[in-house]
C-alpha positions in Angstrom: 0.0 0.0 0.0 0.8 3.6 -0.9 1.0 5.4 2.1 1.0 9.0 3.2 0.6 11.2 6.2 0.2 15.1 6.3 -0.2 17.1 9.6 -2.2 20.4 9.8 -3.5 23.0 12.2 -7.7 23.5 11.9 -7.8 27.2 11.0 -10.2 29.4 12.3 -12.0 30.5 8.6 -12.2 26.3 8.6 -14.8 27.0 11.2 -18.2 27.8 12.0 -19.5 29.7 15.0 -19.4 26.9 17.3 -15.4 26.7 16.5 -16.2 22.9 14.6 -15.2 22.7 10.8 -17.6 22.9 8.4 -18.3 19.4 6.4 -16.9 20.5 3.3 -13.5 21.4 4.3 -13.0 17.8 4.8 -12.8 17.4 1.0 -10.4 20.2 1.2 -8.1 18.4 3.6 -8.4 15.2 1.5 -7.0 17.1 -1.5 -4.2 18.1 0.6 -2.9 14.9 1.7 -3.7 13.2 -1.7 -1.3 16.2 -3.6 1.3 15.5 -0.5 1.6 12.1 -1.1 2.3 12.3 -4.7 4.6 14.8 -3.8 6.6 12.6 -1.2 6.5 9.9 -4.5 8.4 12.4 -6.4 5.5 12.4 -8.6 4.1 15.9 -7.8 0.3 16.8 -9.6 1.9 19.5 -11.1 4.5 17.3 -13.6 1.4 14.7 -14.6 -0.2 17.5 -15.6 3.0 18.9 -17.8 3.0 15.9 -19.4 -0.6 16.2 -20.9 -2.8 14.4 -18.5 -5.2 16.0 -15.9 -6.7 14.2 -12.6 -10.8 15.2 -12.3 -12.3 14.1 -9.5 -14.9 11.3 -10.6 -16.5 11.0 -7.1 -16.2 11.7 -3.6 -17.5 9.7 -0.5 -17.1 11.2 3.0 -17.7 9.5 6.3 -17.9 11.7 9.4 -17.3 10.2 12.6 -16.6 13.2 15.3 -16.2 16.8 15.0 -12.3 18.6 14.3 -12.6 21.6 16.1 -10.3 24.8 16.1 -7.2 24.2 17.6 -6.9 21.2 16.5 -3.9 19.7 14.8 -5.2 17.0 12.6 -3.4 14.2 11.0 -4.3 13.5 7.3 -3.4 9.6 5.8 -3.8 8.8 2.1 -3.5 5.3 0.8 -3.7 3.8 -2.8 -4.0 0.1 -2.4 -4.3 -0.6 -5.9 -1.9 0.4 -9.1 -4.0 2.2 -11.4 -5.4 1.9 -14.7 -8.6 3.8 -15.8 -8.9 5.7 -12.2 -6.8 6.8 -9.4 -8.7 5.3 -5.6 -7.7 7.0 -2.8 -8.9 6.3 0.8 -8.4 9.0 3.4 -9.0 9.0 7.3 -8.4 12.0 9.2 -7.1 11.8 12.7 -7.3 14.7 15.6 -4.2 15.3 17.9 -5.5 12.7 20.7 -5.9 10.0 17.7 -9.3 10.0 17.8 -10.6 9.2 13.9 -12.8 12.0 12.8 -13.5 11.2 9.6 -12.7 8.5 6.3 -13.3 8.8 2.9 -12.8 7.9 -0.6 -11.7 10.0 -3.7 -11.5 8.5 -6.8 -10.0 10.3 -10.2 -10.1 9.7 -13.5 -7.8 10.4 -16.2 -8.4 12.7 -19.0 -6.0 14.0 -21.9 -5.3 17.9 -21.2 -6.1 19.3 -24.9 -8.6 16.6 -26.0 -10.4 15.9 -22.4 -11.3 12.2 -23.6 -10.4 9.5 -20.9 -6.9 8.1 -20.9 -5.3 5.5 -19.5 -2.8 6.3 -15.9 0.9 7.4 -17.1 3.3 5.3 -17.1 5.1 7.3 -14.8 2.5 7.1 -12.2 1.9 3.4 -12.2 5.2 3.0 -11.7 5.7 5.6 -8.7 2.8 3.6 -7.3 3.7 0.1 -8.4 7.4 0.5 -6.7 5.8 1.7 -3.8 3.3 -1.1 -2.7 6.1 -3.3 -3.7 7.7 -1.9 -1.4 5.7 -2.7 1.5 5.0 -6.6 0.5 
């Protein structure tokens, strides 16, 4: 398994009144620890994208389990399990400071050509990143 972890600090625009984030930063913070774990690969978004294929989100699935609040420092995991081929699966859980699991999740992106926008297969270059790495673990 492909296997990242990403620590942040809940920030106070994060936040409604009652100092608890609002649902849909969650997605926010899934993004951040997906794009930090390709990062860490040496695969950053950025040079997938250079080479001619983009990353949409498909679909999104979100699991809450307790509240982050502010002043929290959370603790963001991504894992791929599986190498690629038609769409990227990531699973998420998000973690407060006292371990406590707040909430999982599931992103899952497709794979589209960046001048046509027709579905491609993953790149080479990020199958292997992600091949290597759950080899790695076995």
């Amino acid at each position: 398994m492909m296997r990242s972890e990403l620590e942040l600090d809940v920030r106070y625009y994060e936040t409604d009144q009652m100092g608890i984030v609002h649902h849909s930063n969650y997605v926010r913070y899934f993004e951040c620890g997906r794009s930090d774990m390709m990062q860490k690969a040496g695969l950053p978004i950025e040079e997938i994208e250079k080479a001619g294929v983009m990353l949409p989100v498909v679909s999104v699935e979100c699991r809450y389990k307790l509240p982050a609040r502010m002043g929290d420092r959370i603790r963001i995991v991504s894992m791929v399990d599986k190498v690629p081929m038609a769409r990227l699966v990531v699973n998420n859980e998000i973690y407060n400071q006292a371990n406590q699991l707040l909430c999982t999740g599931t992103v899952v992106l497709g794979f589209i050509d960046s001048v046509t926008r027709h579905p491609v297969r993953c790149p080479e270059s990020l199958a292997g990143v992600i091949a290597a790495r759950i080899q790695d673990v076995k």
